[in-house]
C-alpha positions as CSV (number, residue, x, y, z in Angstrom):
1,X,34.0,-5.4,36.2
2,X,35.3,-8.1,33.5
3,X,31.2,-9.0,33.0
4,X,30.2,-5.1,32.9
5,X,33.0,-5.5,29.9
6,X,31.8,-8.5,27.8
7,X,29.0,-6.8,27.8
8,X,29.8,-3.6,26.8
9,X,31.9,-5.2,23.8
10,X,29.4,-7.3,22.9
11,X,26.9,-4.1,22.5
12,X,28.9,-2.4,20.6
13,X,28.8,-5.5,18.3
14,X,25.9,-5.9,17.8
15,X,25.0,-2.0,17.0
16,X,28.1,-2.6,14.4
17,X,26.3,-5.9,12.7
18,X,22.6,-3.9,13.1
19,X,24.3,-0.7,11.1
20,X,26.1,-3.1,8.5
21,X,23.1,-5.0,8.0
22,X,20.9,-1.2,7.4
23,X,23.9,-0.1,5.3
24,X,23.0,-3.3,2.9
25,X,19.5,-3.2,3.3
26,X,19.4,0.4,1.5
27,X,22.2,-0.9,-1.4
28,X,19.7,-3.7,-1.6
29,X,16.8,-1.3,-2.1
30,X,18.1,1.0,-3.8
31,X,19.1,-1.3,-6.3
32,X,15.6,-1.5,-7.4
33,X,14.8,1.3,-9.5
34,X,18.1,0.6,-11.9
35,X,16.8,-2.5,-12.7
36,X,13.0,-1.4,-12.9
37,X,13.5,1.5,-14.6
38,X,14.3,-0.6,-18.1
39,X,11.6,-3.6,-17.8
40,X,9.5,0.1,-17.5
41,X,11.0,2.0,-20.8
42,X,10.4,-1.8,-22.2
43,X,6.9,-1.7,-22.3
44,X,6.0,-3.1,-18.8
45,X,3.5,-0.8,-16.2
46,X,5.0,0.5,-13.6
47,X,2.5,-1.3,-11.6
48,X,3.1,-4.7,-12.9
49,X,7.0,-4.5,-12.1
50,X,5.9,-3.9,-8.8
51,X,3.5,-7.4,-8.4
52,X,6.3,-9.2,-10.5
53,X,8.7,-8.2,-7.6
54,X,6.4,-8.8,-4.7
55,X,4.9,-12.1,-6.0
56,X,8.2,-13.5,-7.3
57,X,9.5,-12.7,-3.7
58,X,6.5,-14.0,-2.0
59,X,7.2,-17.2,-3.6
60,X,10.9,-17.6,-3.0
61,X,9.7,-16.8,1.1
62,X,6.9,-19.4,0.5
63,X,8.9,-22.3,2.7
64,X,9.9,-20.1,5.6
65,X,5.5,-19.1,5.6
66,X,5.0,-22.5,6.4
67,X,7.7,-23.1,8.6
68,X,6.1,-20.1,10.6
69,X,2.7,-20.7,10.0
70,X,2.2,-20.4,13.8
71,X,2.3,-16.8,13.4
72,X,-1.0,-17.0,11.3
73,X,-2.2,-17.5,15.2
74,X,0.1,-15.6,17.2
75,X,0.6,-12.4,15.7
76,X,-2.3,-11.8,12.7
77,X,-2.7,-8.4,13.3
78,X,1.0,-7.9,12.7
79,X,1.1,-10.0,9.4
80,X,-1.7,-8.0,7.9
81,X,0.0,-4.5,8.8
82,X,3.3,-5.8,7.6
83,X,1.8,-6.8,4.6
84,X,-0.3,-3.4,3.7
85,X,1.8,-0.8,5.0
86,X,5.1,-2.3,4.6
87,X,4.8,-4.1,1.2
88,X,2.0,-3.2,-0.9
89,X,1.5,0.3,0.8
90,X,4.8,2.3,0.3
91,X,5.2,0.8,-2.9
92,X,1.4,1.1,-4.5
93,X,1.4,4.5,-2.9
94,X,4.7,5.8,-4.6
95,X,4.3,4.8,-7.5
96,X,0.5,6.3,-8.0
97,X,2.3,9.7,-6.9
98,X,5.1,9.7,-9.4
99,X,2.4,9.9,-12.2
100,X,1.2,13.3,-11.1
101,X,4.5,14.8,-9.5
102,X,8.2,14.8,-10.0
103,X,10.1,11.7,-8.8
104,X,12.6,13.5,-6.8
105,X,9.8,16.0,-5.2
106,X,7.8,11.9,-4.5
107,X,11.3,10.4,-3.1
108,X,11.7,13.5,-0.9
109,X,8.5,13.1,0.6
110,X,8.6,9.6,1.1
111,X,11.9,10.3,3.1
112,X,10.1,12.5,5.5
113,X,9.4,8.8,7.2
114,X,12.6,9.0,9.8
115,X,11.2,12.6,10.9
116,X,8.0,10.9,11.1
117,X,9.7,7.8,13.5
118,X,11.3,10.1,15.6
119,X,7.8,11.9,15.9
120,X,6.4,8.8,16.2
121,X,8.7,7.6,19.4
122,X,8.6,11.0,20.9
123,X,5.1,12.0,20.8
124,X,2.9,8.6,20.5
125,X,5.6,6.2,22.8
126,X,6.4,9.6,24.5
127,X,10.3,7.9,24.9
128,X,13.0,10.8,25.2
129,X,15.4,10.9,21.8
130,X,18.6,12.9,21.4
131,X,19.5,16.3,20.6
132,X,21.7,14.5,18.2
133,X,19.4,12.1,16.5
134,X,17.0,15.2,15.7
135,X,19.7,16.6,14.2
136,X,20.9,13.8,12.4
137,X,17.3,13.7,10.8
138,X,17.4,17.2,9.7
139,X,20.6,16.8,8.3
140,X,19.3,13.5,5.9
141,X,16.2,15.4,5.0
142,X,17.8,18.7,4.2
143,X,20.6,16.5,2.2
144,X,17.3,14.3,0.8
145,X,16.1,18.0,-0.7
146,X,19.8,18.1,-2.4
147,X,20.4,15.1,-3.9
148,X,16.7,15.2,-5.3
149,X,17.1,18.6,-6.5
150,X,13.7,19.6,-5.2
151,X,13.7,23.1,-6.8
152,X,13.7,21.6,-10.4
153,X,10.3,20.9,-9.3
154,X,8.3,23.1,-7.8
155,X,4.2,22.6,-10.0
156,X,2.9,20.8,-7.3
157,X,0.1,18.7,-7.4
158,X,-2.1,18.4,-4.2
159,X,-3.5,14.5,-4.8
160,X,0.1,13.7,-5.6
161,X,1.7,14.9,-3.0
162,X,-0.7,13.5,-0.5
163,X,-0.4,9.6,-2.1
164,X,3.6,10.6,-1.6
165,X,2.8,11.8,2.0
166,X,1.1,8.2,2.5
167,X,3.7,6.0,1.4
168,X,5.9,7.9,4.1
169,X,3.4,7.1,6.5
170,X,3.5,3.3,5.4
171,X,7.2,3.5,5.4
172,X,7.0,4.7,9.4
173,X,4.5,1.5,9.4
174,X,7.5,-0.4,7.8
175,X,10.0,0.5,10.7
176,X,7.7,0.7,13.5
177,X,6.1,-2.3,13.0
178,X,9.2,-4.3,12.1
179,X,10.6,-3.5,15.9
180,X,7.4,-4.9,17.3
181,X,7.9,-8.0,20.0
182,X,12.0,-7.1,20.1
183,X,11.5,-6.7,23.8
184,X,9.6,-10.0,23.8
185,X,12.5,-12.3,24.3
186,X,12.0,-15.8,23.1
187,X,8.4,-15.3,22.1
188,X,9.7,-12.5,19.7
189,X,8.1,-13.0,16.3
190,X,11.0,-14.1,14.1
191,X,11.4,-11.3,11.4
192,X,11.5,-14.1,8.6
193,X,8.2,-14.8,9.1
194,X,6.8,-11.4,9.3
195,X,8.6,-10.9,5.8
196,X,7.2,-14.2,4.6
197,X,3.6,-13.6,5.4
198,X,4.1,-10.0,4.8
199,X,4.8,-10.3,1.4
200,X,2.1,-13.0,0.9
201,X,-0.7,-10.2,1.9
202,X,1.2,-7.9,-0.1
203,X,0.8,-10.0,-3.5
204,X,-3.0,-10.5,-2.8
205,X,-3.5,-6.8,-2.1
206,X,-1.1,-5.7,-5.2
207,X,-2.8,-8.5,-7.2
208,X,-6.3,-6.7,-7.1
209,X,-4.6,-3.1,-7.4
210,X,-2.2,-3.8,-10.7
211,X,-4.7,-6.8,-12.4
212,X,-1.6,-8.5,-14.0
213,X,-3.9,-10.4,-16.3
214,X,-3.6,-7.5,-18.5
215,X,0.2,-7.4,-18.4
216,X,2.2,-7.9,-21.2
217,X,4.6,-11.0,-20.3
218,X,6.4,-10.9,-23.9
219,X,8.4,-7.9,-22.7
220,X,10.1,-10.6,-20.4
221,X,11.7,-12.8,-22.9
222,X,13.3,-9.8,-24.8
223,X,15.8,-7.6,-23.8
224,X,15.8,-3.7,-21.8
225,X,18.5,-1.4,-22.9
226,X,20.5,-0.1,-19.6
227,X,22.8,2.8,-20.9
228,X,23.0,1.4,-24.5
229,X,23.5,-2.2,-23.3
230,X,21.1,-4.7,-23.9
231,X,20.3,-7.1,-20.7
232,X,17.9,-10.2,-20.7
233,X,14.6,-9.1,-19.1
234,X,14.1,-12.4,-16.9
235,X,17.8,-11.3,-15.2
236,X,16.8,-7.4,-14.5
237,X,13.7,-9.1,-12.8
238,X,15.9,-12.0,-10.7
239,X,17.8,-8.9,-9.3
240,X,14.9,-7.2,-8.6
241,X,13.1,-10.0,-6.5
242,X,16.1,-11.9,-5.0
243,X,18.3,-8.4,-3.7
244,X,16.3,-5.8,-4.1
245,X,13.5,-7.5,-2.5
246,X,14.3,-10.6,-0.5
247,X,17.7,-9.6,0.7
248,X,16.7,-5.8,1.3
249,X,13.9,-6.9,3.9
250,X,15.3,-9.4,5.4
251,X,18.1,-7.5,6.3
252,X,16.1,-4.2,6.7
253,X,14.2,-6.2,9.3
254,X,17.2,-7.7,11.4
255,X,18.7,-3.9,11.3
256,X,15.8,-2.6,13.0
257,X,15.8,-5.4,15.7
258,X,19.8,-4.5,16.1
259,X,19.4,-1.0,16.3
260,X,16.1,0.7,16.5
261,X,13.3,1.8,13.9
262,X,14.6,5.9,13.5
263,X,18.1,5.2,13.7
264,X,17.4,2.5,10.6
265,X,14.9,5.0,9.0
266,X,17.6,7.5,9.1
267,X,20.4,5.1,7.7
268,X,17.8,4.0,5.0
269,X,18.0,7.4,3.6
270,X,21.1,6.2,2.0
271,X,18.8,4.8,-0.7
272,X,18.2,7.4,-2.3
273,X,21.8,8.4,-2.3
274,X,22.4,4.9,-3.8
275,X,19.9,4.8,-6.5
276,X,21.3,8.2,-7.9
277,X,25.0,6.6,-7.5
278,X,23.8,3.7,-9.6
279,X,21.5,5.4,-12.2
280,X,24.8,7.7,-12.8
281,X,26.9,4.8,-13.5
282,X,24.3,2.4,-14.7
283,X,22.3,4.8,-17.1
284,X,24.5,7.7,-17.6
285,X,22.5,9.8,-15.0
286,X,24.6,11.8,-14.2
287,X,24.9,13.7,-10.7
288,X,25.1,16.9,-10.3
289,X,27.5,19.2,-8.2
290,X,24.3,20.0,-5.8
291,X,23.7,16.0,-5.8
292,X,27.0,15.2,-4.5
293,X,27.0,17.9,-1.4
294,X,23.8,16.1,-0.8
295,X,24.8,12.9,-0.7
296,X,27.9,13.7,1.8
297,X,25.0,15.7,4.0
298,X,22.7,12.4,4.2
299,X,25.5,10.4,5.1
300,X,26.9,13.0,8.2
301,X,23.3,12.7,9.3
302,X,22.7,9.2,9.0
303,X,26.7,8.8,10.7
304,X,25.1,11.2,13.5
305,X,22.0,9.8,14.4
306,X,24.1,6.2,14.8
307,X,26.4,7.3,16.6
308,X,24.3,9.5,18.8
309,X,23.0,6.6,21.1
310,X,24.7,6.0,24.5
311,X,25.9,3.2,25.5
312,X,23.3,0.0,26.2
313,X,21.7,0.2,29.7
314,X,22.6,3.9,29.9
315,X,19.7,6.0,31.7
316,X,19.8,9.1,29.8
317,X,17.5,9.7,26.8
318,X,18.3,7.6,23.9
319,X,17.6,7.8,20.1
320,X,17.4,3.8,20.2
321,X,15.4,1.2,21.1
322,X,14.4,0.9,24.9
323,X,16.6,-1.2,27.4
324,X,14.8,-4.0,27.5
325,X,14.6,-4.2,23.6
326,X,18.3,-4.0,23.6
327,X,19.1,-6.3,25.8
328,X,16.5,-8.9,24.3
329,X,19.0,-7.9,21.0
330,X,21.7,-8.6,23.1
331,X,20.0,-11.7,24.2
332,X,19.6,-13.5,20.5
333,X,23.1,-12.4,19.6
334,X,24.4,-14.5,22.0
């Protein structure tokens, strides 16, 4: 009885850590437009901001490529999917779809990935979820439409909203993918070197897609006004790379290990919610009274999917990870 305990205690640690670590991998990410957005209005493409961050994060991951370079052997196919979908994918993909539709009518599709996880795990794995993690994944979508404020937009364009509909489908790459070899034990891939290599094959692909020979590196030694303040370019980029790349997958990753890839997909909705929080106090965007409902309604249904798995080894259906992945979790907290 004392083990069955320990055990018990040392579960609900680790789904604690695993939702922490989600929490501060969406504040991470959705960091990322606040300090985009002015290197954009600057004079730099969209594009271009995109390979700076990839390839400047690429670098900084450089040592921890090498130190895993067994992976180049062991798990290829997993780099190279990492590295599309993941990396270059989501991101090339959203931003080709915000120049032909809305940005909030792009974001709310490319939040449709934790329904298409759930899908994913119910359909394709054909593993039973929970009433409540459904639920919780209507709730963050339908809150998503809010805080978006989808009916300001509603000229759709049918090419953009398909490239929007594929970076949701490389974001469900990002998750599902990033929970492959948790059940693996010791020869689990470590998740630093996925993100390492991963954002190695993203910098080659986005170096072909965004040609940064072209790219105007003056802006980078001036300043971007942020809400009437002027900030050094070179430090909007650092933030960019370091947190809102680095730090936001290498956390995202570990999260999904901890908890499971639709319960993080469902708790990374809170991007969205923290981008608009920042661009309102950051750039005077302000919210709106819609916004704000919206924002509570994402965070009830990322609170409800969480919360909605039972308790590790339980038999009934679960909206996390399977038992063995859990306890291999388990396993590497100890």
């Amino acid at each position: 009885m004392p083990v069955h305990m320990s055990v018990s205690s040392e579960g609900k640690s680790g789904k604690g850590i695993g939702l922490g670590l989600a929490i501060g991998s969406a504040i991470a990410f959705g960091g990322s437009g606040v300090a985009a957005k002015p290197l954009i209005e600057a004079g730099l493409d969209p594009l271009h901001v995109v390979w700076l961050r990839v390839t400047g994060a690429a670098l900084v991951m450089l040592p921890l490529a090498v130190r895993h370079r067994a992976l180049l052997r062991t798990r290829p196919a997993l780099l190279a999917g990492f590295g599309l979908l993941g990396v270059a994918g989501v991101q090339a993909f959203y931003f080709a779809a915000i120049s032909r539709i809305p940005v909030g009518v792009a974001l709310l599709v490319e939040y449709l990935a934790p329904a298409l996880v759930l899908g994913w795990v119910r359909f394709v794995q054909r593993r039973p979820v929970t009433r409540a993690a459904a639920l919780g994944v209507v709730l963050a979508v339908g809150g998503l439409a809010c805080v978006v404020e989808v009916w300001s937009g509603l000229s759709f364009d049918a090419f953009g909203l398909l490239l929007a509909l594929a970076a949701a489908c490389c974001q469900v790459g990002y998750f599902v993918l990033s929970d492959q070899g948790s059940d693996s034990g010791d020869d689990a891939p470590d998740p630093l070197g996925v993100i390492a290599y991963g954002l190695l094959v993203g910098a080659v692909v986005l170096t072909a897609v965004s040609r940064p020979w072209g790219m105007d590196w003056s802006v980078l030694a001036h300043t971007a006004g942020m809400n009437g303040t002027e900030v050094p370019a070179w430090l909007l980029l650092a933030w960019i790379v370091l947190i809102a790349t680095v730090v936001a997958y290498v956390t995202g990753v570990v999260s999904v290990r901890r908890l499971s890839p639709q319960v993080a997909g469902v708790v990374a909705c809170l991007e969205a919610v923290i981008a608009t929080v920042l661009a309102w106090v950051l750039l005077g965007e302000h919210l709106s009274a819609p916004q704000i409902v919206g924002g509570a309604v994402v965070l009830l249904g990322a609170f409800i999917a969480q919360s909605s798995a039972p308790a590790k080894g339980a038999s009934e259906p679960v909206a996390g990870g399977s038992p063995e992945r859990e306890l291999s979790a388990r396993g590497t907290a100890a």
